[in-house]
C-alpha positions as a Python dict, from the first residue, in 0.01 Angstrom:
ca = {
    (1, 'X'): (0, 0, 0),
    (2, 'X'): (-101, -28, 378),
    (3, 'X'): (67, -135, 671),
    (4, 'X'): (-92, -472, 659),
    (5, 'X'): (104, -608, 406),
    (6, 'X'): (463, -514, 467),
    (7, 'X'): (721, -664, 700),
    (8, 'X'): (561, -1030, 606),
    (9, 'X'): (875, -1096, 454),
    (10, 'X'): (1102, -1391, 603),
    (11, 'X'): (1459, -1271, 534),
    (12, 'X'): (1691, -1565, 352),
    (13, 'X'): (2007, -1477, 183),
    (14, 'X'): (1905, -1718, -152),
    (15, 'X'): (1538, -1700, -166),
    (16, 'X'): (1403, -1302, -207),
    (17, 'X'): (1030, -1373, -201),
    (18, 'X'): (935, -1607, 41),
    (19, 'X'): (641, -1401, 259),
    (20, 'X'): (420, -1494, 581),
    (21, 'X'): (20, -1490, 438),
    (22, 'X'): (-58, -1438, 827),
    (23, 'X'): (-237, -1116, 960),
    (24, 'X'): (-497, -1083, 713),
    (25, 'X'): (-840, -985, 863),
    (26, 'X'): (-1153, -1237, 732),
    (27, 'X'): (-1504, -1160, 671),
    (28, 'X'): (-1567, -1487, 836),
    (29, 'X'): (-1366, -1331, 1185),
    (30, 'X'): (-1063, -1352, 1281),
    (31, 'X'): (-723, -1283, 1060),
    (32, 'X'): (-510, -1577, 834),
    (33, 'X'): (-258, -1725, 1130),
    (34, 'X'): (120, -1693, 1143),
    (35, 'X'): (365, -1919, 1100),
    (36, 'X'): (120, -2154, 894),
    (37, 'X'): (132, -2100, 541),
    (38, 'X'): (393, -1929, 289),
    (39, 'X'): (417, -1830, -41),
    (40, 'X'): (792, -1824, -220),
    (41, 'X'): (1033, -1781, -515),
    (42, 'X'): (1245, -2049, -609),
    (43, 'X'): (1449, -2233, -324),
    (44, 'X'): (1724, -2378, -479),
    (45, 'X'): (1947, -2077, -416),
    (46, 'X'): (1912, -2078, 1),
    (47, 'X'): (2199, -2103, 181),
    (48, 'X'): (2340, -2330, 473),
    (49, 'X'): (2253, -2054, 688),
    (50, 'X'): (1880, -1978, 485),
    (51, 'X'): (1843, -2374, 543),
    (52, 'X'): (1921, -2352, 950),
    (53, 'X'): (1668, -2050, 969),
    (54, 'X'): (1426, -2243, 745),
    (55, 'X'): (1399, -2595, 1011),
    (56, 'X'): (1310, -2286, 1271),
    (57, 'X'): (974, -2225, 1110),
    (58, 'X'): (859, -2619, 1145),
    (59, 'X'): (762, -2668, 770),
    (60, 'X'): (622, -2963, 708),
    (61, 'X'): (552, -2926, 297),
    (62, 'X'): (691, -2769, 49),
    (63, 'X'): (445, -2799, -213),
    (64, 'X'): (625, -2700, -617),
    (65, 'X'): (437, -2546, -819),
    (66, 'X'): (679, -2521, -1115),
    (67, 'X'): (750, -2774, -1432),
    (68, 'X'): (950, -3058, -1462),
    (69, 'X'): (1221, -2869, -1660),
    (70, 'X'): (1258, -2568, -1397),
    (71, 'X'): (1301, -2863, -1127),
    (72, 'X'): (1590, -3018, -1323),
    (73, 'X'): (1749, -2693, -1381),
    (74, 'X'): (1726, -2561, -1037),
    (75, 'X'): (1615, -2820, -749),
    (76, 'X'): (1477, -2757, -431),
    (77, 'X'): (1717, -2813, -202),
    (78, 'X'): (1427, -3031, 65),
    (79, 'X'): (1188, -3223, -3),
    (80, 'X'): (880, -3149, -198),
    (81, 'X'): (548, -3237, -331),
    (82, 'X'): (476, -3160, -669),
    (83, 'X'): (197, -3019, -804),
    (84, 'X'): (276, -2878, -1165),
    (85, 'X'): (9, -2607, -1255),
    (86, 'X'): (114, -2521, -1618),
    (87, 'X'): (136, -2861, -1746),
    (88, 'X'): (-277, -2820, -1864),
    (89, 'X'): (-229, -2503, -1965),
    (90, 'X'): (-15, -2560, -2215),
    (91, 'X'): (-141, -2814, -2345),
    (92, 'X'): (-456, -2635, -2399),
    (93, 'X'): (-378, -2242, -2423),
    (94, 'X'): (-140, -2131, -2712),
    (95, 'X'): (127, -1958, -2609),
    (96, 'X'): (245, -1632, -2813),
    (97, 'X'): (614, -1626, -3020),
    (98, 'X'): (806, -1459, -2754),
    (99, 'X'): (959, -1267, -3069),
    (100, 'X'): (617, -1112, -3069),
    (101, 'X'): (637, -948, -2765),
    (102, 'X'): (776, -588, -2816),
    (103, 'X'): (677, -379, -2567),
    (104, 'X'): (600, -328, -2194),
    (105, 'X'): (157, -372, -2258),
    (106, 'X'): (246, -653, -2465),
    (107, 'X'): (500, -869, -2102),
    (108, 'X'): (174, -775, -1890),
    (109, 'X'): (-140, -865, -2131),
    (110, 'X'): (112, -1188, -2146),
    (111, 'X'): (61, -1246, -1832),
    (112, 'X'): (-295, -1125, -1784),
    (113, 'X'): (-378, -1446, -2025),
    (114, 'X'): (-159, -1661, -1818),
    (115, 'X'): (-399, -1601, -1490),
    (116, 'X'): (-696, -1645, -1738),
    (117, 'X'): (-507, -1988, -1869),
    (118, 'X'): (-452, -2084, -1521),
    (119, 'X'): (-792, -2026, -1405),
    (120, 'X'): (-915, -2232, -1645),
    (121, 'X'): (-717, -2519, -1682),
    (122, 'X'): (-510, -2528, -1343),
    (123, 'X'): (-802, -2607, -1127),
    (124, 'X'): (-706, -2983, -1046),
    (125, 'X'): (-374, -2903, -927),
    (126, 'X'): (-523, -2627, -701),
    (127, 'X'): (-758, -2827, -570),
    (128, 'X'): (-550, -3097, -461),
    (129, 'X'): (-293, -2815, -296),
    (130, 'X'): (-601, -2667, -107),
    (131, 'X'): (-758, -3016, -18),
    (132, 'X'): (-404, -3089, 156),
    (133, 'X'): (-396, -2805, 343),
    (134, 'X'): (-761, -2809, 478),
    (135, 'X'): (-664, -3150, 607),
    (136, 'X'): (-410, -2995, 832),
    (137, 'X'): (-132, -3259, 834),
    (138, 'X'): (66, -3084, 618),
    (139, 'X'): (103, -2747, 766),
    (140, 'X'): (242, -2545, 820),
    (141, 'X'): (357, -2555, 444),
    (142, 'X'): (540, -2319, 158),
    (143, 'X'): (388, -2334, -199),
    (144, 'X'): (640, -2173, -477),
    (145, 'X'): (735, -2126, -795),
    (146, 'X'): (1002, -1944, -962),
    (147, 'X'): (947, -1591, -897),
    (148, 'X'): (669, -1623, -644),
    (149, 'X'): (444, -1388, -890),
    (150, 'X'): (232, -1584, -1095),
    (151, 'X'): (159, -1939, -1074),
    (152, 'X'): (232, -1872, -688),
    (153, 'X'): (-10, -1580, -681),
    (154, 'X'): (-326, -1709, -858),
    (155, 'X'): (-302, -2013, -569),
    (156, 'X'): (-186, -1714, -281),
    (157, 'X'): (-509, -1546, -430),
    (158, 'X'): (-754, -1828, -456),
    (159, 'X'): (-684, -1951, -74),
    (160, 'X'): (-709, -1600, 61),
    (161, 'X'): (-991, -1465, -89),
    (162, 'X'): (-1136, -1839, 19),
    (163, 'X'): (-1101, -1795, 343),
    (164, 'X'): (-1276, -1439, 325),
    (165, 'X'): (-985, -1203, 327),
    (166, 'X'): (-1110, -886, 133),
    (167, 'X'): (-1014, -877, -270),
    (168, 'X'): (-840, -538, -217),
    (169, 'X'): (-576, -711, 74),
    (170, 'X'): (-556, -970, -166),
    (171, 'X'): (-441, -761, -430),
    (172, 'X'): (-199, -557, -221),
    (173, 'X'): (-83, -888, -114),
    (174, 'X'): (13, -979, -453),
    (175, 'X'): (140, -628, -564),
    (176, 'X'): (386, -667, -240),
    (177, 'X'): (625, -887, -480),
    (178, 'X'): (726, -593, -650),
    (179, 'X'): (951, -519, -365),
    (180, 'X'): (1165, -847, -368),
    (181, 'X'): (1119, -937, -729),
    (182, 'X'): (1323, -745, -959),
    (183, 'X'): (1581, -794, -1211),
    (184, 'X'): (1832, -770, -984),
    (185, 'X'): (1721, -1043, -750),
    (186, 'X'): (1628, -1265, -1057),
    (187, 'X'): (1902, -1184, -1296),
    (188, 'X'): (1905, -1532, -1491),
    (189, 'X'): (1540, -1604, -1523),
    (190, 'X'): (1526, -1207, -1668),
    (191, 'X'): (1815, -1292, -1868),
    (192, 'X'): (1665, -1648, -1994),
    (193, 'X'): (1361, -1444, -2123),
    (194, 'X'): (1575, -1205, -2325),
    (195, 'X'): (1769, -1489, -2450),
    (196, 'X'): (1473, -1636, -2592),
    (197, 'X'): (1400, -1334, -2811),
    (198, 'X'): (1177, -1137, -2608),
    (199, 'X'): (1269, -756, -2553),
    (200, 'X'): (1406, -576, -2267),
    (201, 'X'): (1027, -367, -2247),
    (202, 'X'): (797, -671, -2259),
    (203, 'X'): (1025, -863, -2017),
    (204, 'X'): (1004, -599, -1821),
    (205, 'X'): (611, -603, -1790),
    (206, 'X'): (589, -1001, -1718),
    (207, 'X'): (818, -878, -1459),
    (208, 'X'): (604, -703, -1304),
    (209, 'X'): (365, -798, -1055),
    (210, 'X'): (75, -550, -1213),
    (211, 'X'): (-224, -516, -992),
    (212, 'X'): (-475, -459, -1264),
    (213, 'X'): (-395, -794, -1410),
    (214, 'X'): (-453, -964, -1070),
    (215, 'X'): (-761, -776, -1068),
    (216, 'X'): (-889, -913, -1391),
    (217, 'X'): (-848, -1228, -1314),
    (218, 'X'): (-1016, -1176, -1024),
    (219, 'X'): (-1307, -1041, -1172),
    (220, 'X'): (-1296, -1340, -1414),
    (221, 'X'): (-1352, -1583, -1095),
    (222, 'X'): (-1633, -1361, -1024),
    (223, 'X'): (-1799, -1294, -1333),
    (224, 'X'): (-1736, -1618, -1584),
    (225, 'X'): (-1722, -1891, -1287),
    (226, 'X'): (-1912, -1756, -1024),
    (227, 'X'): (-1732, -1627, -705),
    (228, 'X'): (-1435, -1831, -537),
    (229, 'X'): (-1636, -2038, -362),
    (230, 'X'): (-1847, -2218, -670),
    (231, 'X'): (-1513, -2208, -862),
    (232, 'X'): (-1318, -2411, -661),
    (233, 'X'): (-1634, -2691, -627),
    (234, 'X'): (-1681, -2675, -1006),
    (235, 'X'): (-1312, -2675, -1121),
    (236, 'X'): (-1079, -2812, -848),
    (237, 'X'): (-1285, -3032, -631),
    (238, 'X'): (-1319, -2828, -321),
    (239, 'X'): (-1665, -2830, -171),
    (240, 'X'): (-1774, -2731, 168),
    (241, 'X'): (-1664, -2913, 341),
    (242, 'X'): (-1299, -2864, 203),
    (243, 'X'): (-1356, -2528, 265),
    (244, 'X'): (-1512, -2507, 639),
    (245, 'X'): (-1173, -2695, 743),
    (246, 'X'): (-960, -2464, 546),
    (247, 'X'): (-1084, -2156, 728),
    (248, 'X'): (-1050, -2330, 1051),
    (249, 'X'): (-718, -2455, 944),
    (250, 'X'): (-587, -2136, 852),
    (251, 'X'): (-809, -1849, 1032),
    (252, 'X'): (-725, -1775, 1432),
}
């Protein structure tokens, strides 16, 4: 992994995942700015102290990603806008017995179909994220899920790789959340999966933030929809225009 990606961690004592996307060069000039957009784990866990050194970064929007159910069970403890990615997806992709999955190949083709699910059907709630942000008013702004891996790193992918940072940063950006997400740091959510029959191997590999899965599903944007750009005018409403003020938005 290079220097470019590490140290973009902000340090809070209740949320382990919650990274600067500043820093990263574009093809268009220029890098992604700091201090204007974050990607995170769940929040509901910060501190009074994580909450004092949270009002120093000036967020205005905290945009949740997750599902009506993970909001009730853990809440964020500021205020949010939600924008529920799997809702579609499940209503349209069916999801495996969790019985079913034995082994470590088994947790990461999982997830691999997740990214392909989200792709597909997720689009709308994307788009409206990304049409918010290219407006301006709300930034600077933190989008997160539960982990910070998955729903949080298709979105983390989409917007860099829209504003023309190159597809191998991108993936070392999303491999970087191997570091801060582990069993250890997510102890109940690993523990929820178990619960639910899954084994201890294939929770393990939707644990794990595997590059070559982010990879496919990039190649999927590229190959079945037609490059980032044509995907997000096609399946989230993000045309041009959207996308000249999101590089000027979020490029220095």
């Amino acid at each position: 992994m290079t220097e470019l990606v590490r140290d973009r961690l902000v340090p809070f004592e209740g949320a382990h995942n919650f990274r600067d996307l500043g820093g990263y060069p574009s093809r268009f000039g220029g890098a992604t700015r700091w201090g204007v957009l974050y990607r995170a784990d769940g929040l509901s866990e910060m501190t009074a102290t994580d909450l004092a050194e949270y009002e120093s970064l000036a967020v205005r929007t905290v945009y949740d990603l997750r599902r009506d159910d993970e909001r009730e069970m853990a809440p964020d403890p500021v205020p949010n806008v939600h924008v529920c990615l799997m809702s579609h997806v499940l209503a349209n992709v069916p999801m495996p017995d969790r019985a079913e999955l034995v082994d470590h190949a088994d947790g990461t083709q999982f997830m691999r179909q997740l990214y392909s699910g989200l792709l597909a059907h997720a689009g709308p709630g994307i788009g409206q994220l990304m049409r918010d942000l290219a407006d301006g008013q709300s930034l600077p702004a933190v989008f997160h899920c539960t982990a910070g891996k998955d729903r949080t790193g298709i979105v983390a992918a989409l917007i860099l790789l829209a504003v023309g940072v190159d597809r191998e940063a991108v993936l070392d950006d999303f491999e970087l959340t191997n570091r801060y997400v582990t069993r250890e740091t997510h102890a109940a959510m690993y523990e929820r999966m178990i619960d639910h029959g899954m084994s201890p191997e294939a929770a393990a590999g939707m644990f794990a933030a595997a590059r070559a899965s982010m990879a496919a599903a990039i190649d999927e944007l590229d190959e079945v929809y037609g490059g980032v750009d044509r995907y997000l005018a096609t399946h989230a409403g993000f045309d041009a225009g959207h996308l000249a003020r999101l590089r000027e938005r979020l490029l220095d």
